[in-house]
Backbone as CSV, one residue per row, in Angstrom:
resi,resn,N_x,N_y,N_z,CA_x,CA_y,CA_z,C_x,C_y,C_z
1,UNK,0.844,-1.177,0.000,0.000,0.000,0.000,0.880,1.227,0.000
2,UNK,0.362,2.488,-0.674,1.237,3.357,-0.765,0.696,4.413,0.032
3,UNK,1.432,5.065,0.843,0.766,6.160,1.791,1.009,7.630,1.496
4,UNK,-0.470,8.341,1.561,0.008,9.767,0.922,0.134,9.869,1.982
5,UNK,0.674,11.622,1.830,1.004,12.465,3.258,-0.338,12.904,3.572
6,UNK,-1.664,12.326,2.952,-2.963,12.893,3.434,-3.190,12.104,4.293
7,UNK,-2.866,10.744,3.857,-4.403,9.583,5.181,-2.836,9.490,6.381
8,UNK,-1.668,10.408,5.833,-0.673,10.026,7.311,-1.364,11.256,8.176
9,UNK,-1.466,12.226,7.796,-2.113,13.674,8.201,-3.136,13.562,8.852
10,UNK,-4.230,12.641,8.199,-5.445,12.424,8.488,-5.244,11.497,10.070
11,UNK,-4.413,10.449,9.984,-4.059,9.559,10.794,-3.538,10.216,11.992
12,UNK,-2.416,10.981,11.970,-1.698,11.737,13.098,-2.980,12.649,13.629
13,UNK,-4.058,12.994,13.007,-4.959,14.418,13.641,-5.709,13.228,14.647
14,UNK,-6.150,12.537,13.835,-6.798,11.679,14.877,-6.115,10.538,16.004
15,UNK,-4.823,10.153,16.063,-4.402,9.778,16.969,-2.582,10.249,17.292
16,UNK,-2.391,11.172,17.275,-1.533,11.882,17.404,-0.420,11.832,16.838
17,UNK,0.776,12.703,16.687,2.030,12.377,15.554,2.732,11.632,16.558
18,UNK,3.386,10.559,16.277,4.131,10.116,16.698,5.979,10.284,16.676
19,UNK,6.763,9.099,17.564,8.025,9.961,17.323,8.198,8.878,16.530
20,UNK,9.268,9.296,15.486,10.027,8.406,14.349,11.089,8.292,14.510
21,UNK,11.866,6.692,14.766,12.868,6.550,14.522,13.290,5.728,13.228
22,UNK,14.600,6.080,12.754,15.184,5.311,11.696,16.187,4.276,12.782
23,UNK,15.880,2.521,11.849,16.665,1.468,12.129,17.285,0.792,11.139
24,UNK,18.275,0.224,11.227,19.004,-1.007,10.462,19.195,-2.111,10.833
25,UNK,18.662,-2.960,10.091,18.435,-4.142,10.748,19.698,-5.217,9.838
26,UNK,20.399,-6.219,10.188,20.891,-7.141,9.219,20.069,-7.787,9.327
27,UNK,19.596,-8.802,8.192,19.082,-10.088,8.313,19.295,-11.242,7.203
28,UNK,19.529,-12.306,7.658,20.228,-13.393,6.469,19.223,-13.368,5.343
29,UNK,19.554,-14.251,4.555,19.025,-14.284,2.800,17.490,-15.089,3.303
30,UNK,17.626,-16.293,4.323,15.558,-16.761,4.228,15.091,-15.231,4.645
31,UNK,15.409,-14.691,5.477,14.854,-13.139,6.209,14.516,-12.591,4.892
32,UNK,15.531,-12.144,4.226,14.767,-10.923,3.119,14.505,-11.762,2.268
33,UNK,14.371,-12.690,2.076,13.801,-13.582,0.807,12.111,-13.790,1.439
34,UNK,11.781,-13.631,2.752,10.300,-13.425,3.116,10.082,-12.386,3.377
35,UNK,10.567,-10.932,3.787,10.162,-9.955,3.811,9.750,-9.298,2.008
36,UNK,11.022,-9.979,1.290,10.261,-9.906,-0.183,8.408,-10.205,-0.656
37,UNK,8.726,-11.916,-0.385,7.268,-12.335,-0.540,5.920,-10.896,0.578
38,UNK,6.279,-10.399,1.219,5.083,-10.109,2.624,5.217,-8.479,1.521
39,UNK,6.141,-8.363,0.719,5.692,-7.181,-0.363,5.080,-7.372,-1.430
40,UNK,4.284,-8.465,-1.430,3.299,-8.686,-2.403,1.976,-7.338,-2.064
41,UNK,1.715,-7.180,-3.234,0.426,-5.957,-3.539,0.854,-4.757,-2.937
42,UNK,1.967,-4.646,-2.985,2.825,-3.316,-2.702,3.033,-3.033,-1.277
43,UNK,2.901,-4.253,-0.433,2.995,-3.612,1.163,4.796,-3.534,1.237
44,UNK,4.745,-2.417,2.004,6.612,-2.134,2.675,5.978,-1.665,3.893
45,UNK,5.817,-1.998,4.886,4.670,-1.352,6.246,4.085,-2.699,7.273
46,UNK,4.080,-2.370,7.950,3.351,-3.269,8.750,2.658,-2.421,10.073
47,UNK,1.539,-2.437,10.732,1.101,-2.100,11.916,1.293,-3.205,13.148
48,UNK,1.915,-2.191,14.465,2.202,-3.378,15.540,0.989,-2.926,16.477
49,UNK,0.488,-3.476,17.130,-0.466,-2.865,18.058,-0.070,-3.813,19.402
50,UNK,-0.077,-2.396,20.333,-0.327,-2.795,21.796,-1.468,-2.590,22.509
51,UNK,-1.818,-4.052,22.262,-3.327,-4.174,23.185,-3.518,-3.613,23.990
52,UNK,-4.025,-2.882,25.207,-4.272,-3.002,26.659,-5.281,-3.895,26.960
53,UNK,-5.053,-4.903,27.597,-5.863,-5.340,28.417,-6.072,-5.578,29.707
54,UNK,-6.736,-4.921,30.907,-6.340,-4.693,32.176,-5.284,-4.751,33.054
55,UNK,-3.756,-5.205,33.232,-2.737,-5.129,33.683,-1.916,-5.551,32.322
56,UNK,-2.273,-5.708,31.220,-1.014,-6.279,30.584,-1.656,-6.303,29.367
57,UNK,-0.582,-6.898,28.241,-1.157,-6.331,26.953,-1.502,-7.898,26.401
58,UNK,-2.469,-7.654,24.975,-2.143,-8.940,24.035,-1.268,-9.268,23.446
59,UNK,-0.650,-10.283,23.266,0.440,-10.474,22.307,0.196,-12.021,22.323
60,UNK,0.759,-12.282,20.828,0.861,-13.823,19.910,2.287,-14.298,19.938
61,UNK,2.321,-15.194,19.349,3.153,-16.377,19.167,2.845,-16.828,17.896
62,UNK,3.920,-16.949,16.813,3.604,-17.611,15.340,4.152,-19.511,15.304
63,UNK,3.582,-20.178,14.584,4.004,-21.106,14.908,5.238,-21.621,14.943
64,UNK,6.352,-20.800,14.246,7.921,-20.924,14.010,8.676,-19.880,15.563
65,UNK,7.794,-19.996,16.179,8.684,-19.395,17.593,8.953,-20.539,18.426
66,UNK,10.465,-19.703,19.318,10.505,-21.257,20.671,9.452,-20.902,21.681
67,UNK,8.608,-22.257,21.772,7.944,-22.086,23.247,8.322,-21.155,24.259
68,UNK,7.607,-20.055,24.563,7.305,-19.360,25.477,8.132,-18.076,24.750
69,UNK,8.013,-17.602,23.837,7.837,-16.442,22.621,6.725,-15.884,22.537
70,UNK,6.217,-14.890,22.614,5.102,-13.979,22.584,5.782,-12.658,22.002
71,UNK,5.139,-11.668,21.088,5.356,-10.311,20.964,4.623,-9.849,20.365
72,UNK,4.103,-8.111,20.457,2.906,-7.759,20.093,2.222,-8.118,18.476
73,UNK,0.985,-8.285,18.808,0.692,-8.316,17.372,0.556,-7.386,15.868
74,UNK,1.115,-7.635,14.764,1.232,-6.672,13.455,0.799,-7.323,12.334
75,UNK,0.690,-6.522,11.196,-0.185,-7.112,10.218,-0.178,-5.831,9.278
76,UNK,-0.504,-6.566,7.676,-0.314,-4.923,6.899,-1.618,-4.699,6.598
77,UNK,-1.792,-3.656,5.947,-3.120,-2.891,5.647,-3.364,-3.595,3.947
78,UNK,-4.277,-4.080,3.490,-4.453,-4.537,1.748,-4.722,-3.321,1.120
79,UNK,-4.004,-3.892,-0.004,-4.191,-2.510,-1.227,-6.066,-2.042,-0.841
80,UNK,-6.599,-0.903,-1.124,-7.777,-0.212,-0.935,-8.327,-0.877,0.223
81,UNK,-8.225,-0.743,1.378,-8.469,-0.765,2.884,-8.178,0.189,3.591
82,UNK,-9.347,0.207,4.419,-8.812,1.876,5.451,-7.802,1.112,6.168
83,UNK,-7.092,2.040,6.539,-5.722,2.079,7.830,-6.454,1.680,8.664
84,UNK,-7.475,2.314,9.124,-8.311,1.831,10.728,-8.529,0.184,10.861
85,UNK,-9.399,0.018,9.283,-10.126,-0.671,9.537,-8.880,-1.795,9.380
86,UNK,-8.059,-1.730,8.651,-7.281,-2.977,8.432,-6.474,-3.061,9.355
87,UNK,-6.148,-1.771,10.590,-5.279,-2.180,12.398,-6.423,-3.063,13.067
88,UNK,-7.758,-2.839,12.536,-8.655,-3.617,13.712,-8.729,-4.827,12.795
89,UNK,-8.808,-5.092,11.563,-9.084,-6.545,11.081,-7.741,-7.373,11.669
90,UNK,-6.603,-7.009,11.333,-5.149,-7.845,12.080,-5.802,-8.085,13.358
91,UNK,-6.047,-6.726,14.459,-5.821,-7.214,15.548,-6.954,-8.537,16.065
92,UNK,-8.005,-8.539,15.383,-8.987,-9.752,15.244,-8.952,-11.006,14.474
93,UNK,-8.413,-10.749,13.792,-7.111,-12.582,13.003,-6.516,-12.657,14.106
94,UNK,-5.267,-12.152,14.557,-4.641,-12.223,15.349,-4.462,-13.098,16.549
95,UNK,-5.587,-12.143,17.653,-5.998,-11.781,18.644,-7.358,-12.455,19.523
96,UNK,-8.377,-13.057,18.237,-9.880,-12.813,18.529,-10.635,-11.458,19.467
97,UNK,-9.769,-10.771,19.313,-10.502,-9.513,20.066,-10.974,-7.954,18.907
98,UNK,-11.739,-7.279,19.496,-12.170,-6.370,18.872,-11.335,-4.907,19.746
99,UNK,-10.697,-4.417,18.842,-9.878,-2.837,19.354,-10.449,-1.566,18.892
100,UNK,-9.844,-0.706,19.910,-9.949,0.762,19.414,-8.558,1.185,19.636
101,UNK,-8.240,1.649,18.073,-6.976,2.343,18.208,-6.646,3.736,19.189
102,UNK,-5.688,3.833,20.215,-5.795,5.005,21.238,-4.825,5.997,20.786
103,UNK,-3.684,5.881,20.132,-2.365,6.572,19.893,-1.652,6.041,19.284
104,UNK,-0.716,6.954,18.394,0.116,6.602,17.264,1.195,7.148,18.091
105,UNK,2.171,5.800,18.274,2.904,6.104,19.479,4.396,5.850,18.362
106,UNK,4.279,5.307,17.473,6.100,5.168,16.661,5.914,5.420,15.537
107,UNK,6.749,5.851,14.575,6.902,5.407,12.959,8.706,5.164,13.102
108,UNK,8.520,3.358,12.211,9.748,3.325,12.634,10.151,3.338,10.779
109,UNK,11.148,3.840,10.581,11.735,3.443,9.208,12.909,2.591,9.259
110,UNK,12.796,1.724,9.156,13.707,0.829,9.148,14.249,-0.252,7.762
111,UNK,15.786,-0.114,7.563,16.339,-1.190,6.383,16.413,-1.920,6.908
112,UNK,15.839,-3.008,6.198,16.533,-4.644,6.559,17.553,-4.806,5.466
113,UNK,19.173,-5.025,5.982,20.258,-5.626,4.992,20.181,-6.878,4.951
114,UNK,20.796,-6.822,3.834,21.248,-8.782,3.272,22.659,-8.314,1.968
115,UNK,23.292,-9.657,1.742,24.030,-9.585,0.983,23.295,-9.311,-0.186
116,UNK,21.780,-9.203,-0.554,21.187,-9.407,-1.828,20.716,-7.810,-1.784
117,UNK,21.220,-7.124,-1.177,20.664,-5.310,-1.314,19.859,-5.185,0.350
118,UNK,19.083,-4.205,0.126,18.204,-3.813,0.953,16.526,-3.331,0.780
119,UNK,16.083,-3.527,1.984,14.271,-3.242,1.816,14.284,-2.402,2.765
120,UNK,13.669,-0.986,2.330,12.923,-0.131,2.972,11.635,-0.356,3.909
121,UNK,11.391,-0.356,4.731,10.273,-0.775,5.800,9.279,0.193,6.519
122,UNK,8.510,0.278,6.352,7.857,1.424,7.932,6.841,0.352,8.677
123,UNK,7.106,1.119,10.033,6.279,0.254,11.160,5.741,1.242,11.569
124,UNK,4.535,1.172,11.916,3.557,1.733,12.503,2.963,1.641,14.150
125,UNK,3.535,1.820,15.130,3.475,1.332,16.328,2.105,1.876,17.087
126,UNK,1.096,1.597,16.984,-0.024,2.411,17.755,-0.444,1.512,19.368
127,UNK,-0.348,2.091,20.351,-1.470,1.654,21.498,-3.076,1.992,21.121
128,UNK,-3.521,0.442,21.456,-5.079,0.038,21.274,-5.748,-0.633,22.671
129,UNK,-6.754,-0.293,22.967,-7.081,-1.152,24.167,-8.313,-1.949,23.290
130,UNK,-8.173,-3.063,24.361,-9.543,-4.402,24.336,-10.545,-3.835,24.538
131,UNK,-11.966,-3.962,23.710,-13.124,-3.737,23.376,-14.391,-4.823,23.744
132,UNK,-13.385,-5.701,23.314,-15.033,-6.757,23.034,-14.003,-8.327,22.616
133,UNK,-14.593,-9.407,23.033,-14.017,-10.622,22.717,-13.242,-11.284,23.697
134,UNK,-13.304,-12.750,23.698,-11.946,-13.582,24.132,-10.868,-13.310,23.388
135,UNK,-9.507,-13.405,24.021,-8.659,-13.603,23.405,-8.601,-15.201,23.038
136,UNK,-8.221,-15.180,21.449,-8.311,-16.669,21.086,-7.819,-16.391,19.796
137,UNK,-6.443,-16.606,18.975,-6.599,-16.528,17.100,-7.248,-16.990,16.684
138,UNK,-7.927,-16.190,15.527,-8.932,-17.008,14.331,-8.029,-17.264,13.129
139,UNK,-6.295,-16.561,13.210,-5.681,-17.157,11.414,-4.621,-18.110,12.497
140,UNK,-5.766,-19.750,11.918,-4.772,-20.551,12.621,-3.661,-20.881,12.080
141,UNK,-3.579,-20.791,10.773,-2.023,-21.080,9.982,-1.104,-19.765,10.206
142,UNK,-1.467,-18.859,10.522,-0.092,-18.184,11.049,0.394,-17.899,12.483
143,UNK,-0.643,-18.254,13.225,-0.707,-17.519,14.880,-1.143,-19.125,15.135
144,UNK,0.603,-19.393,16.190,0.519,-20.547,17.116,-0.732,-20.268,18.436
145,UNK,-0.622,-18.969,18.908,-1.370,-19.075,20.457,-1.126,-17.256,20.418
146,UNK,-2.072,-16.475,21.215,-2.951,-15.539,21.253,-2.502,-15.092,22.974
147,UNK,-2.429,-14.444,23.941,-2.798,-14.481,25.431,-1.873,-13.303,25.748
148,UNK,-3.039,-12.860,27.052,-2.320,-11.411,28.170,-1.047,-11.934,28.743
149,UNK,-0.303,-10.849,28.608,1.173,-11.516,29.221,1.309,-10.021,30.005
150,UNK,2.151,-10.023,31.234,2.447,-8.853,31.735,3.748,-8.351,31.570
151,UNK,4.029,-7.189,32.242,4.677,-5.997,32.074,5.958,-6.984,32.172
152,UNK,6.189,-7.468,33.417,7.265,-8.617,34.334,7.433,-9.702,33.117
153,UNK,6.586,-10.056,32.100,6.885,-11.176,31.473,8.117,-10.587,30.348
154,UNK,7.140,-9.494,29.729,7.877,-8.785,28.233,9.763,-9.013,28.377
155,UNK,10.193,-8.593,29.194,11.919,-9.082,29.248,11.625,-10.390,28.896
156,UNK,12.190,-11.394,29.456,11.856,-12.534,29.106,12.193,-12.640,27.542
157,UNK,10.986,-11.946,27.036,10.662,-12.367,25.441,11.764,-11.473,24.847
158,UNK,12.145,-10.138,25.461,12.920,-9.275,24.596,14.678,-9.965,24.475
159,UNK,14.884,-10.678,26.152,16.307,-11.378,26.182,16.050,-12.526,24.960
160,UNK,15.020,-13.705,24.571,14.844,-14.713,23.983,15.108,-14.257,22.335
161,UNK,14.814,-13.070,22.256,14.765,-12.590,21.030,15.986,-12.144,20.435
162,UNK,17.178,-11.401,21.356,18.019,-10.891,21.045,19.099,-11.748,21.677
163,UNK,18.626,-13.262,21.746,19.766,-14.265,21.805,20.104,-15.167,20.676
164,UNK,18.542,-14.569,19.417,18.371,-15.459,18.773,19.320,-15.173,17.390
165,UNK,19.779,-15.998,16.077,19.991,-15.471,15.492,19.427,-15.065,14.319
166,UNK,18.179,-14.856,14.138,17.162,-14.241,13.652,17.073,-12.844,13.679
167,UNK,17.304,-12.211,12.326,17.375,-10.399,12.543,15.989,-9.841,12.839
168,UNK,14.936,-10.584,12.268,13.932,-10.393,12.749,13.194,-9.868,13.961
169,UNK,14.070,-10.848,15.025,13.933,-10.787,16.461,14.103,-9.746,16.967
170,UNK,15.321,-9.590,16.196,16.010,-8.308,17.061,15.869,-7.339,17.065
171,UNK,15.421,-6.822,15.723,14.375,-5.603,15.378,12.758,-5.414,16.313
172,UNK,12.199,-6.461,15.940,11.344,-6.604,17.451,11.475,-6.384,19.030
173,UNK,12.369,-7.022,19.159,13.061,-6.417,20.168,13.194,-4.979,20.607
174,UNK,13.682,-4.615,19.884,14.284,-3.208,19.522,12.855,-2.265,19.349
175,UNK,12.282,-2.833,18.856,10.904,-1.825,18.587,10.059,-2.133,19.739
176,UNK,10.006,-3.201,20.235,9.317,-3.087,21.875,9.971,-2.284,23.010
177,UNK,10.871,-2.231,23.163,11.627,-1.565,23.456,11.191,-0.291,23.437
178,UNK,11.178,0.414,22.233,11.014,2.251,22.250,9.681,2.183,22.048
179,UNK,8.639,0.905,22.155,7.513,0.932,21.968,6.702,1.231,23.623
180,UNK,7.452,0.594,24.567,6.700,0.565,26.060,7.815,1.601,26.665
181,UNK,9.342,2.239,26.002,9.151,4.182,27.136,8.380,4.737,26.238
182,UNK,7.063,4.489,25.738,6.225,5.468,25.496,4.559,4.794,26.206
183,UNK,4.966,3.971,26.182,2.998,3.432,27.019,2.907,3.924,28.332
């Protein structure tokens, strides 16, 4: 999807400008050989959302994580889809829950390297609180397990991630990170 500076304009009035950082990420040749494929129909973007749900947030697990891996859930917007509507359709694949987006808390621009060049990226980091629903995934082929994890857990997942050698991780990492000194 390609973003004018209108629906970003439009986006920041209604949930505020956020701060932007630029990242570099390395990541081996399977890494950008699937961040390639996930640019099918023109996505370079992804939205991360931090749930609130009464002491602690939602976050998933894909089925290629080690047991006891969780991190917030993201997902891109499809060519002609609102921004809104396609942060709340992810967070309900996802999640099984229904959100309201609260704040546009990051824009991250970030390269992922490889020996094969580089991909331009933006992440979209917004806080959302729980609305309506169990937590439970409905896209069972990509989301192993769905569940509230707390504040005390998130280390845990951020050390597991940045032990791994997956660049992926570590960028995650890294974006949870400047994602919760702002929640």
């Amino acid at each position: 999807m390609s973003y004018t500076s209108n629906l970003i304009t439009r986006i920041e009035e209604k949930y505020g400008v956020p701060d932007e950082l630029a990242h570099t990420q390395q990541v081996d040749l399977n890494e950008f050989a699937m961040i390639r494929r996930s640019m099918a129909r023109e996505r370079a973007h992804d939205i991360t959302l931090f749930i609130a749900k009464g002491d602690g947030f939602i976050f998933i697990a894909k089925h290629s994580y080690p047991p006891g891996l969780f991190r917030a859930p993201s997902g891109g917007i499809h060519k002609g889809e609102d921004f809104i509507d396609g942060a709340k359709r992810e967070a309900l694949e996802e999640t099984g829950v229904d959100i309201e987006l609260e704040k546009y808390i990051l824009r991250i621009k970030v390269r992922f390297q490889s020996s094969n060049g580089h991909i331009d990226w933006t992440t979209h980091v917004f806080k959302a609180r729980h609305v309506a629903g169990e937590i439970g995934h409905r896209d069972k082929k990509e989301i192993r397990e769905a569940r509230l994890v707390t504040l005390d857990e998130i280390p845990k997942f951020q050390e597991t991630m940045r032990k791994s050698k997956i660049g992926g991780f570590h960028y995650r990492a890294f974006l949870t990170d400047e994602a919760l000194k702002r929640l």
